[in-house]
KEZARO-642227 format. One line per 10 residues: number of its first residue (from 0); their letters; for each residue x, y, z of C-alpha. Coordinates in nm, 3 decimals. Example, Ala and Ser with C-alpha at 12.3 -4.5 7.8 and 13.67 -1.06 7.14 Angstrom:
2
0) as) 1.230 -0.450 0.780 | 1.367 -0.106 0.714;
END
This chain:
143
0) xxxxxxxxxx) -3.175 6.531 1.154 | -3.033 6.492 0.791 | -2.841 6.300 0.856 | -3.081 6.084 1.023 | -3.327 6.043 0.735 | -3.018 5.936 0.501 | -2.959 5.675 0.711 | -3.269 5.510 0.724 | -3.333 5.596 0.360 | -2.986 5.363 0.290;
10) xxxxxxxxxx) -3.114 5.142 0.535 | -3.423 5.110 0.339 | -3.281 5.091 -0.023 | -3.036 4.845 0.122 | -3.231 4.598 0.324 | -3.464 4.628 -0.063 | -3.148 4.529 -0.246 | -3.002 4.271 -0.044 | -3.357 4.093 0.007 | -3.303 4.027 -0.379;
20) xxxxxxxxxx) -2.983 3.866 -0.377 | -3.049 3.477 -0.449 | -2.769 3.341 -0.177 | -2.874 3.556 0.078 | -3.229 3.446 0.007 | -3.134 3.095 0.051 | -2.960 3.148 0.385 | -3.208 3.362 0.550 | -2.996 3.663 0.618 | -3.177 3.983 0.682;
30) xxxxxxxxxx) -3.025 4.342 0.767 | -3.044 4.488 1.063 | -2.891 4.838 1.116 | -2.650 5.057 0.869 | -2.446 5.355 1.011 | -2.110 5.535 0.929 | -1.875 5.230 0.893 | -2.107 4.960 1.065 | -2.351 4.672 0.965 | -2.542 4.449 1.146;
40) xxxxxxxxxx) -2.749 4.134 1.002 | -2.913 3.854 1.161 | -2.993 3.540 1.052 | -3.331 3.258 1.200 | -3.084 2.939 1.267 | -3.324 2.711 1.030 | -3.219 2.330 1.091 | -3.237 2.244 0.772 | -3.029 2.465 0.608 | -2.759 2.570 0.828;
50) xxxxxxxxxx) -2.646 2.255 0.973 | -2.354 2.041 0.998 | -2.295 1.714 1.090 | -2.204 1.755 1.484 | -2.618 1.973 1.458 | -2.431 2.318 1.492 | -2.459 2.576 1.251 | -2.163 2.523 0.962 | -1.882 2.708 0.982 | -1.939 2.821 0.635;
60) xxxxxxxxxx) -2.276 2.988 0.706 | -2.052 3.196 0.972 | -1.759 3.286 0.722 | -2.036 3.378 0.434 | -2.209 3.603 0.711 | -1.942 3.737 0.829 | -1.816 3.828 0.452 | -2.139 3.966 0.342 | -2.104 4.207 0.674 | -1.774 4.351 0.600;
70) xxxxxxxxxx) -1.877 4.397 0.261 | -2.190 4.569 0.363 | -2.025 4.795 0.592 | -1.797 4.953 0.308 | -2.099 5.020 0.091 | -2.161 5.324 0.434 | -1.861 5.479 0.316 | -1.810 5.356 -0.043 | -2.068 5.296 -0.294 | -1.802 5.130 -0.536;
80) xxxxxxxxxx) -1.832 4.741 -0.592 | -1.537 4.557 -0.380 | -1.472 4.184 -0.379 | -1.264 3.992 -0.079 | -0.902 4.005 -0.092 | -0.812 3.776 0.205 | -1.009 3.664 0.511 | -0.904 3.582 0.808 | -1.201 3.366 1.088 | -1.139 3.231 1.407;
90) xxxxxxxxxx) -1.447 2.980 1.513 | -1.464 3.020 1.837 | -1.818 2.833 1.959 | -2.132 2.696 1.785 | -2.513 2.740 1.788 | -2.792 2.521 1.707 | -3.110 2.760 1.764 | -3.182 3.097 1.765 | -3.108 3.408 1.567 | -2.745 3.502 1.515;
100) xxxxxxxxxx) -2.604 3.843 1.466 | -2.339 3.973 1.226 | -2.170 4.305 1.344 | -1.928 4.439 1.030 | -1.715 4.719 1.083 | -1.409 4.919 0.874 | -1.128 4.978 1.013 | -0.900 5.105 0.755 | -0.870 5.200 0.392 | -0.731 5.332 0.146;
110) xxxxxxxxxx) -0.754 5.417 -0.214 | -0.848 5.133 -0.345 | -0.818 4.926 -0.011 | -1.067 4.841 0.285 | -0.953 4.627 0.639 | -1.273 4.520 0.787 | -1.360 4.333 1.127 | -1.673 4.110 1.188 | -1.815 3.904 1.532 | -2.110 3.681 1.484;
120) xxxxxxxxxx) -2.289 3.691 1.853 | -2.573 3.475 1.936 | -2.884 3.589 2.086 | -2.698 3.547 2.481 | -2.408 3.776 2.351 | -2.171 3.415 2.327 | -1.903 3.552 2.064 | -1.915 3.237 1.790 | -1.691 3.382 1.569 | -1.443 3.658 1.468;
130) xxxxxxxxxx) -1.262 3.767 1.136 | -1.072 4.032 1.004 | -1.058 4.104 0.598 | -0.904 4.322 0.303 | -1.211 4.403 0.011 | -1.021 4.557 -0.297 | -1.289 4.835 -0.497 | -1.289 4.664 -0.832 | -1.307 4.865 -1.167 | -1.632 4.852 -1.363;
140) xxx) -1.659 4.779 -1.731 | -1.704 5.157 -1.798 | -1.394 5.244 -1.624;
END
């Protein structure tokens, strides 16, 4: 039951946090669900933001969900600050309506090292995309 309530309390302060951040703001991405070594976020497909030219959602909104997943993932077993180290997406279909889903897990890590995976789903289950990534934990100024 403990652990229960720490969960949703992180879930809480999290979703509080994250609702702050200015480019998540802009893109609509809200989150979801927090547990040991998982994310999920979704995100409103809005027409006039996450478009491309061919009227499917841009691959960049995918990579930039699927990045702020992974990241949020380490922060259930890591409260350290981290930053991207290499990313790896395959784009495997598009959407044009709807509300997508981000699912961010780790895999691996280290000391200072975390491998993450990610699938963006929409709301059928169609897998849109897939990527794999390393997040280095940074040192702060008072380090």
């Amino acid at each position: 039951m403990e652990q229960e309530h720490t969960w949703s309390e992180l879930l809480r302060e999290t979703k509080e946090k994250y609702d702050q951040v200015p480019y998540w703001k802009h893109l609509g991405v809200k989150v979801e669900s927090i547990s040991q070594h998982e994310a999920v976020v979704s995100l409103e497909v809005n027409p006039a933001i996450h478009m491309n030219s061919h009227s499917t959602v841009h691959g960049g909104v995918y990579a930039s969900i699927l990045d702020n997943v992974m990241g949020l993932a380490i922060k259930t077993v890591d409260r350290d600050p981290v930053v991207t180290a290499q990313m790896s997406i395959h784009f495997l279909s598009g959407a044009s309506e709807g509300t997508i889903k981000a699912y961010g897990k780790v895999i691996h890590r280290t000391g200072r090292t975390f491998t993450t995976q990610a699938e963006v789903k929409n709301q059928d289950g169609t897998l849109l995309a897939y990527a794999t990534a390393s997040f280095l934990k940074i040192k702060t100024r008072q380090e």
